[in-house]
TILUMTOR-750044 format. One record per residue: x, y, z of N, C-alpha, C in turn. Coordinates in steps of 0.05 Angstrom, whole numbers, plus 5000, padded with zeros to 4 digits. Layout:
REM residues N
XYZXYZXYZ
...
***
This chain:
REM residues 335
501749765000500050005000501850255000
501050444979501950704984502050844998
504250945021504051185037504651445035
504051515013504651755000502751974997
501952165016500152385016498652424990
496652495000495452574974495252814968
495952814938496453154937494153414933
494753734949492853894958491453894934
488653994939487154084912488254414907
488154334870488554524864486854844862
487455054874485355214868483855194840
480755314831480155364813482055594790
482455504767483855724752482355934751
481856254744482156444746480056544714
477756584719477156504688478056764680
478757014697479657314685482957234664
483856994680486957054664486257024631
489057134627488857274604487957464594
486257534614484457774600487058124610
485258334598487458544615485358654641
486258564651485958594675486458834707
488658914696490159104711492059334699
492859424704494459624692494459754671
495159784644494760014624492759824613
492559594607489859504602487659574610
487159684636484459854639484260054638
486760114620486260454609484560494590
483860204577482460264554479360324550
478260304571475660284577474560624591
477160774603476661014604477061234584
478961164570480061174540478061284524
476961004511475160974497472561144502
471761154537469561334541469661614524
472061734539471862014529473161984507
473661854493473461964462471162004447
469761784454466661834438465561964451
465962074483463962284496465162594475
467962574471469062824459468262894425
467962634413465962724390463962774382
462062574400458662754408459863054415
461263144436460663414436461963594418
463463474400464863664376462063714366
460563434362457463554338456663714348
455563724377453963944384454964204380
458564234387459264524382459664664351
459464394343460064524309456264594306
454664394313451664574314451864854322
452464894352452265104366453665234346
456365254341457465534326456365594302
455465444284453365524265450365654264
449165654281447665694286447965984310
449866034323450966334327452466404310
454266364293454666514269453166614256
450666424243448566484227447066724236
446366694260444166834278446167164272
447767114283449867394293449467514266
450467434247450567504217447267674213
445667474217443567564203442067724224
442567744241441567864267440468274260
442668454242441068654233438568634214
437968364203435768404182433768354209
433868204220432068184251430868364268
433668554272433368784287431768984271
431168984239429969144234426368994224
427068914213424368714199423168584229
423568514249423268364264422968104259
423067854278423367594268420967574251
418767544280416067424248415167604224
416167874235415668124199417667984179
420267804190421067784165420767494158
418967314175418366984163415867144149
414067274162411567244141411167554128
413667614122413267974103413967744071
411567864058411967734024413168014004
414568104018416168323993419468294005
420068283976423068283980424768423959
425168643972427268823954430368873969
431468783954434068843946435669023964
437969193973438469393978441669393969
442769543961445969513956448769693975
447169744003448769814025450669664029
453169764046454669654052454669634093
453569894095453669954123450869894143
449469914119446269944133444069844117
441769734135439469544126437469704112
437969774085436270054065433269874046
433769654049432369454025429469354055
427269224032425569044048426068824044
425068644060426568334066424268194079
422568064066420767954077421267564061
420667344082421767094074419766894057
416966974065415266794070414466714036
414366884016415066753985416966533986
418666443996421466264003420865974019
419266054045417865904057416065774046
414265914032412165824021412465623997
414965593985415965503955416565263969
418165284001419565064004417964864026
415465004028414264814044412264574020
410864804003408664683980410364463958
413764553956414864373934415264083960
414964113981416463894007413763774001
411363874009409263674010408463563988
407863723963407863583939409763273938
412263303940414663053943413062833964
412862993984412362774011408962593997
407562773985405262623980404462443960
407062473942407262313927409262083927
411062143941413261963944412061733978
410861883986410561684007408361403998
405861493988404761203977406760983961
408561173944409560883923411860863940
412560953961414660793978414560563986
411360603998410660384005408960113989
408660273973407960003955410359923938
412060063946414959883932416059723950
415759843970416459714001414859343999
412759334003411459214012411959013984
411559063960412558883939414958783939
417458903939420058753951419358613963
418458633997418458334028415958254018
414658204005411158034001411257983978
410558023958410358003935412257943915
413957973909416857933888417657713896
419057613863420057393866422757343873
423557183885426857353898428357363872
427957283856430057413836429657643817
427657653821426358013812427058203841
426858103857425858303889429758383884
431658243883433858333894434458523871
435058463843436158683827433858973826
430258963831430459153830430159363854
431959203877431459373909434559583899
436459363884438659553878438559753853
436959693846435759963818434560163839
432760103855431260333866433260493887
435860373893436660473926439260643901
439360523871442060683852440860853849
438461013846437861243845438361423863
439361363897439661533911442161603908
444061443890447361513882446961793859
444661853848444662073823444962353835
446662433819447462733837444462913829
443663173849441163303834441263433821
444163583808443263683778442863523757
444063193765442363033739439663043739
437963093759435562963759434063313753
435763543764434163753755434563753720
436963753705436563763684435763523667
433963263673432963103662430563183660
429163333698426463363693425763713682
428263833673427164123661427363983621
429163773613430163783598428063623574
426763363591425363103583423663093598
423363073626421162993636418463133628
419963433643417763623637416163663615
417463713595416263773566414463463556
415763333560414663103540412662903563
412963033592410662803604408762893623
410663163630408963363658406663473643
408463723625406763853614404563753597
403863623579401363623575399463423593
400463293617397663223646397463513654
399863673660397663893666396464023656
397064043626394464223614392764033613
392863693612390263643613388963723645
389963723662389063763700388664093695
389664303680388364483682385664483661
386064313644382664363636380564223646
380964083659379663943670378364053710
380764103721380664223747380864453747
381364593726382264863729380065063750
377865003749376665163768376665193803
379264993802379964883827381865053839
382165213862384565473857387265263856
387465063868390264973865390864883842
389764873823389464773788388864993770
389465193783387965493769391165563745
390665653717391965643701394065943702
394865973689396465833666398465673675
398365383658399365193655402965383643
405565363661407665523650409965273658
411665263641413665103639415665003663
415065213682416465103711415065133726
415265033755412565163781414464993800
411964983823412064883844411164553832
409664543820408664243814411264073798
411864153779414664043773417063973790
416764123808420064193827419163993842
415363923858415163773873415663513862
415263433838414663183830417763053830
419263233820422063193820424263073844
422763293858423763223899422762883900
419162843887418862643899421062403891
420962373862423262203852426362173870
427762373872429362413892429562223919
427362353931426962203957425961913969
425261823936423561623936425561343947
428461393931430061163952430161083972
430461293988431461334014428961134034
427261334024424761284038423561054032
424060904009423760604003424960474020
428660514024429960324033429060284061
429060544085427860414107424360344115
423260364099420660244101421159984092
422659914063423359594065425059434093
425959584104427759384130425659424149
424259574152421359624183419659484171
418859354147416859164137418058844138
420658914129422158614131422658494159
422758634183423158544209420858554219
417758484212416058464230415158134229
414958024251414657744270412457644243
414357424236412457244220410157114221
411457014254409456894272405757054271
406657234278403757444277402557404251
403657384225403357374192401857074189
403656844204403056644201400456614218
399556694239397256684253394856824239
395357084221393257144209392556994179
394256814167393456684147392556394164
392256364185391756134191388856164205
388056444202385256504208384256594191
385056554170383256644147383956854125
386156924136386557234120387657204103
387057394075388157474052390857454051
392157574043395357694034393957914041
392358064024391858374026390958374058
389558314070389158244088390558324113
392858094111395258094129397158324125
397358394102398858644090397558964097
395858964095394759244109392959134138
392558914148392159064176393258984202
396458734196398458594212401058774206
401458664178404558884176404759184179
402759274158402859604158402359734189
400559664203399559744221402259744243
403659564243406159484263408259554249
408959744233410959884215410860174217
408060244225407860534222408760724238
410360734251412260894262414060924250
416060674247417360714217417660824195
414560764181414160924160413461164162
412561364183412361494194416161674197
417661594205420261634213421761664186
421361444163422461474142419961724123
418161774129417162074119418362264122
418462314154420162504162423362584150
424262314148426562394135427762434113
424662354095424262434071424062834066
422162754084421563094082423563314090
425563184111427663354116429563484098
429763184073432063224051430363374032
427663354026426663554003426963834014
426363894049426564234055429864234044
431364224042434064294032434864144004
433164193993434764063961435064323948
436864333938437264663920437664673896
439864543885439864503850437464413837
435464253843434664123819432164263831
431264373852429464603852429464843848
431964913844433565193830431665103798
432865013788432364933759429564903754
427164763767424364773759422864943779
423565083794421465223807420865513799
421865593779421265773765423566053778
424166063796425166283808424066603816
422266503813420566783819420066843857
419767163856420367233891417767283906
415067183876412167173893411166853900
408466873906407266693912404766633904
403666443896400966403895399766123900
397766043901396565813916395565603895
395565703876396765563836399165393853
398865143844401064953840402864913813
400765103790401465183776403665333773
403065563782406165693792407565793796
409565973795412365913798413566153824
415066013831416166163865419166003866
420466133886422665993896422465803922
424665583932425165553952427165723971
427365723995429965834004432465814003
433565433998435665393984435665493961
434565483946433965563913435265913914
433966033933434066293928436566373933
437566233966440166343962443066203946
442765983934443965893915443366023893
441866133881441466383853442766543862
443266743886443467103886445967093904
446166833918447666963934451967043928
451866893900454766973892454767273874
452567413869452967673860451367893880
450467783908449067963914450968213931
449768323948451368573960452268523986
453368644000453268614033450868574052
449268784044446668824058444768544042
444668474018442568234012443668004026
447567974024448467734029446867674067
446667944088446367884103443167814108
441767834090438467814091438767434087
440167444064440167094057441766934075
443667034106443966934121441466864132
439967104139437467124159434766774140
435766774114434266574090434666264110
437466344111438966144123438066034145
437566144168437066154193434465974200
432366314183429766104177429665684170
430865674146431665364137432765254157
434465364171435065184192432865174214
431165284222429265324239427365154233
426365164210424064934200425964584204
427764694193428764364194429464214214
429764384236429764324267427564254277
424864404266422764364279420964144268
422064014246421363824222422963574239
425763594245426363304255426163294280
424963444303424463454324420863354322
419963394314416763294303416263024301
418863014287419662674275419462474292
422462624315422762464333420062384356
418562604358416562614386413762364375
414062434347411462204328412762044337
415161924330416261614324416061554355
416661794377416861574396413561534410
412361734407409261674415408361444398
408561444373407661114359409060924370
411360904381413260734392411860654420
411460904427409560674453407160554453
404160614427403360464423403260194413
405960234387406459964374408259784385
410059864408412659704426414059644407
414759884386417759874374419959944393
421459734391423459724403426259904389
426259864364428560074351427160384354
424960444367424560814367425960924397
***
């Protein structure tokens, strides 16, 4: 028989070893904090200084026009001072171009979003569904003076213009269809935006349609339901925050499109309630004037500026407060 001790147990190994554990290895975890805490706050200060630059700049057309005399004053003249605010400066012709060309886009681009949407994840066959999700998402690669000078060049003439003279003879007694039918407007520029935006706003309504619980899909065809059915009152219904969110950020990029609304919105510094036409946007306007204008205009089209930034703040702040109130009725988890 062996008399030979038996040997101690070994402690348990250490499941930390190997890991870094101590010393400049847990530098990395404080490291890491404030670097990404230090680039969030670069964004905010590069916000902040733009938006007091802007302000500061445009701040004498303010002091004279006052803020809301100069969002809703519709005359805008010129002045060629160097020292002092001599011209009138009223915005709301500007506003008005860039709100009516934004909804036109949004009201048209948002239905066939979604019925492009919903045909990709339902309907298509996967070998149709994949080449043309990447046709629809290569359009958002087209720069917008292609698309302004396709739709002043071809679209317009050979497909716009005569639906609207047929929509003005037909609706014309309608003030928003009220004539003359004229080669550029607000209805062109909108239709244009819509094309534009129409990617974007496809692509994330296709991934908020593609991630809803099958399970739910498979329980409503197992009670009876259609496709159409299941499709407008399981998927859509549990997407719509989403689609909701991808509007918004549809609509954000049409308030700031400038070239290819430069080009069909006619350029004019009135307004009318004719979709017919023709007015500016605020990008539009100060992209036309602002490389020959004067001291005193350059600082009015800061104040252009200001405004655009104001709406577009108050446009993705809107966004956010929808998406997250739908978010707590639908228990989206990504809002």
């Amino acid at each position: 028989m062996s008399t030979e001790a038996p040997e101690a147990p070994q402690a348990p190994e250490d499941p930390r070893r190997g890991t870094l554990t101590s010393g400049k290895g847990r530098l990395a975890d404080p490291i890491f904090k404030w670097v990404v805490a230090a680039c969030g706050t670069i964004v905010l200060v590069i916000l902040a200084l733009m938006v007091i630059r802007t302000t500061s700049e445009a701040w004498p057309i303010f002091a004279k026009e006052g803020f809301f005399g100069f969002l809703l004053g519709d005359e805008w003249t010129a002045g060629g001072s160097r020292t002092e605010i001599t011209g009138t400066y009223g915005a709301w012709p500007f506003i008005y171009g860039t709100l009516i060309t934004s909804v036109i886009a949004i009201a048209i681009a948002l239905p066939l979003s979604i019925m492009v949407a919903v045909y990709l994840t339902h309907l298509a066959p996967r070998r149709i569904a994949k080449p043309l999700s990447y046709t629809v998402e290569l359009l958002a690669a087209v720069p917008s003076v292609i698309f302004g000078l396709w739709g002043l060049h071809w679209f317009l003439p050979n497909v716009m213009r005569p639906f609207f003279d047929w929509l003005e003879g037909t609706m014309g007694w309608f003030f928003l269809f009220e004539g003359p039918v004229r080669g550029v407007g607000y209805f062109p520029a909108g239709i244009v935006l819509a094309i534009m935006i129409l990617p974007i706003m496809t692509a994330i309504i296709r991934e908020v349609v593609a991630v809803q619980p099958l399970e739910q899909q498979m329980a409503a065809y197992a009670l009876g339901s259609t496709r159409w059915e299941v499709i407008t009152k399981v998927v859509l219904p549990a997407s719509f925050s989403g689609i909701v969110a991808a509007a918004m950020l549809g609509l954000g990029r049409a308030l700031g499109e400038t070239i290819a609304v430069l080009m069909l919105i006619g350029g004019s510094q009135g307004w009318g309630a004719s979709l017919f036409g023709t007015g500016s946007s605020m990008a539009s306007h100060i992209a036309a004037t602002f490389g020959e204008s004067s001291p005193e205009t350059r600082t009015a089209l800061m104040a252009i500026g200001v405004a655009l930034f104001l709406v577009t703040m108050i446009v993705n702040i809107l966004a956010r407060v929808i998406v997250w109130r739908l978010g707590q009725f639908t228990g989206d988890a990504a809002v």
